[in-house]
N, C-alpha and C positions, 0 to 999 in steps of 0.2 A: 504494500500500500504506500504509494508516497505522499507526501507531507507537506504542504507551508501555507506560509501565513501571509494571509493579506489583512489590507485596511478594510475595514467598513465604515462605509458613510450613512449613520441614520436620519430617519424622518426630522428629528429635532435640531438638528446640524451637529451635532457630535461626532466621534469616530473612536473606534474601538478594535481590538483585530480578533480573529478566527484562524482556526488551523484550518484547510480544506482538503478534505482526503478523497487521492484517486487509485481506484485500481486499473483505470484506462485511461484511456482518451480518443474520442472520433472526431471526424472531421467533417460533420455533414456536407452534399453537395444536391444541387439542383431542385433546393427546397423550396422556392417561390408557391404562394399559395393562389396565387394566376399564373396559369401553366403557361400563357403568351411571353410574361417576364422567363418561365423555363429557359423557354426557345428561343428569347433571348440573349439567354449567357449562351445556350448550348452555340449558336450562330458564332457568335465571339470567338468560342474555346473553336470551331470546325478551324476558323483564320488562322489556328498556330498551329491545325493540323491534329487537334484533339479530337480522339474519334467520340461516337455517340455511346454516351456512361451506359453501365450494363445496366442499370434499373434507375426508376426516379423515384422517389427521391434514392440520393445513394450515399452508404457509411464507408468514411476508408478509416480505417483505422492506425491510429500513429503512437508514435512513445511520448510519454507525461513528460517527459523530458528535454521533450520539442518547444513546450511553453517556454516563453521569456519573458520579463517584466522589465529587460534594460532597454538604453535608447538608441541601443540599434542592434543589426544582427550582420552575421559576415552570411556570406551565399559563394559560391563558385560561377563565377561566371557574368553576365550582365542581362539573359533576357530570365529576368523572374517580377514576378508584381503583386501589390497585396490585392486582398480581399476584406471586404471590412463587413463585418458578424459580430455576432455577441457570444460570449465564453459563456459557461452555467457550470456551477460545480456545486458540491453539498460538502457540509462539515459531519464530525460522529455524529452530529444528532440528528441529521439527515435533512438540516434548513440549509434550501438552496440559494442562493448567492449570483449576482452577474454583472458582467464589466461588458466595456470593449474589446473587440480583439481585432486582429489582423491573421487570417489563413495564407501570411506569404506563401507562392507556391513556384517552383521553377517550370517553368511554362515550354524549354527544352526539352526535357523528360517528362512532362506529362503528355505529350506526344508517341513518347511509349509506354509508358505506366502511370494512371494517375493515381494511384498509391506511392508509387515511388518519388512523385514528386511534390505529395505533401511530404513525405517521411521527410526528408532531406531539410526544408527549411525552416527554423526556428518559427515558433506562432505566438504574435506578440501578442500581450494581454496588460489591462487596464492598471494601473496603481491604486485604483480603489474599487470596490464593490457595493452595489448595493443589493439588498433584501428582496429577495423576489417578492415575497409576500406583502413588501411594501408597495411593490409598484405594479402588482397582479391585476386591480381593479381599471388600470390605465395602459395595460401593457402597448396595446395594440397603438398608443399615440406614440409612443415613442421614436425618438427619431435618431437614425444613425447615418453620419457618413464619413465622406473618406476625400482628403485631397491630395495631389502628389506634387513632390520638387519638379517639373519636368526643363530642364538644361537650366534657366534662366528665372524660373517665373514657379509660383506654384497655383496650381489645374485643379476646379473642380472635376472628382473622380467617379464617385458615386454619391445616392441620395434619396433616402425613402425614409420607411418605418418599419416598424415590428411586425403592420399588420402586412407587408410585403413578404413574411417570411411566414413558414410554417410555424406554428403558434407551439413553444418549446414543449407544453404536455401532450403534444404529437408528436413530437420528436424524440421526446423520452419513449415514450411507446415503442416507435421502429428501433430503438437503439438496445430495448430491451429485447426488443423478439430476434434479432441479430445476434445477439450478444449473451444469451440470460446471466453466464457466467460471470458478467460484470457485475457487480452490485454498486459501485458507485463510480461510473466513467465522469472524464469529464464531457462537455457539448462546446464544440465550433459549430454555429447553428447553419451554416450556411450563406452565400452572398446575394449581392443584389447587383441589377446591370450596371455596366459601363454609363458612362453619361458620354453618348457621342459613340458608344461602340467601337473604341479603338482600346485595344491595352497600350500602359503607357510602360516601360521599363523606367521605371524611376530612381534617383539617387536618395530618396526620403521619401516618409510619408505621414502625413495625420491623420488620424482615426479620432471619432466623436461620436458619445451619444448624449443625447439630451431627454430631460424630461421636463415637459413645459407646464404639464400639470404640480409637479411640488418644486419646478422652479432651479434644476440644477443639473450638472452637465460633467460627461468625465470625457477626460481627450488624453492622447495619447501620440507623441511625434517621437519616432523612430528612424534613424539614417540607414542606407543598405549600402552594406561593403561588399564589394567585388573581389574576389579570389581567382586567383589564375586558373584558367581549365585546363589543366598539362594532362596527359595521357599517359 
């Protein structure tokens, strides 16, 4: 089971921390709950040569150890780009928790494996959490997105809601019937399209979610370092 600890941000403005324990970690993909936004990333992913996922929604599965919470990750190579989701994990007493996150993915190899090309790059996640239970009644307004460095200037990336994604007690559900052996994975819940349907290979990136109903917001700017691709 692994281990750590993050901040919590409560209803009353305070903050506290939680240990969050995982015996996994998935990666959802092509969770949109308007299958036209599906067919939208899938159109995207065909442009870099990504074939059509074996089932929709789909779980790849990756190591807990993929998470990151620094500000930036190293990657091999230069064509990889994030995806901007929300993380979900439980503590022992089994109250679930969520941030932002980023599914950075290398977009070279996910052309031949897209398991292997989540496995490979670090999946950044929020400096703070908040309560599901807090924010359960509102979920659906919630708003996340994403913008990138791109050479000169930083690019609106992506930009929607929660209710653009499959609604996380669905997705607990497929994760469980995949999986039963997991009893406490963590959720990358899945992305949202491109804005402009172009992927950007970016030098950075920021990740946001906001909640307009109690008023507060987690972000998260991370650099991507480039590693030589030697053979």
């Amino acid at each position: 089971m692994y281990s750590f600890e993050v901040v919590v941000a409560r209803v009353d403005g305070s903050e506290t921390s939680t240990s969050l324990l995982l015996d996994g970690c998935v990666a959802a993909g092509f969770t949109g709950r308007d299958q036209a936004s599906v067919h939208t990333h899938i159109e995207e992913l065909k442009k870099l040569g990504v074939t059509t996922p074996y089932r929709i929604p789909a779980l790849y599965w990756i190591s807990v150890h993929r998470l990151n919470r620094y500000a930036e990750i190293e990657v091999v190579g230069e064509k990889t780009s994030p995806e901007v989701e929300f993380f979900m994990a439980a503590d022992r007493a089994g109250t679930r928790y969520v941030t932002i996150a980023s599914d950075h993915t290398d977009r070279e190899l996910e052309t031949v494996s897209v398991s292997k090309s989540k496995q490979v790059c670090d999946k950044v996640v929020g400096d703070i959490f908040w309560v599901v239970d807090d924010v359960a009644d509102h979920w659906d307004e919630i708003e996340i997105t994403s913008r990138v460095y791109d050479q000169t200037t930083w690019v609106e990336y992506q930009a929607g809601t929660l209710k653009d994604i499959l609604h996380y007690s669905d997705l607990l559900t497929l994760v469980k019937k995949d999986n039963p052996e997991k009893s406490s994975p963590g959720l990358l819940s899945g992305t949202l399209p491109i804005i402009g349907s172009e992927t950007v290979f970016a030098t950075a990136c920021e990740i946001r979610m906001n909640d307009l109903v109690l008023k507060r917001s987690i972000s998260k700017t991370y650099s991507i370092i480039g590693l030589p691709d030697r053979s």
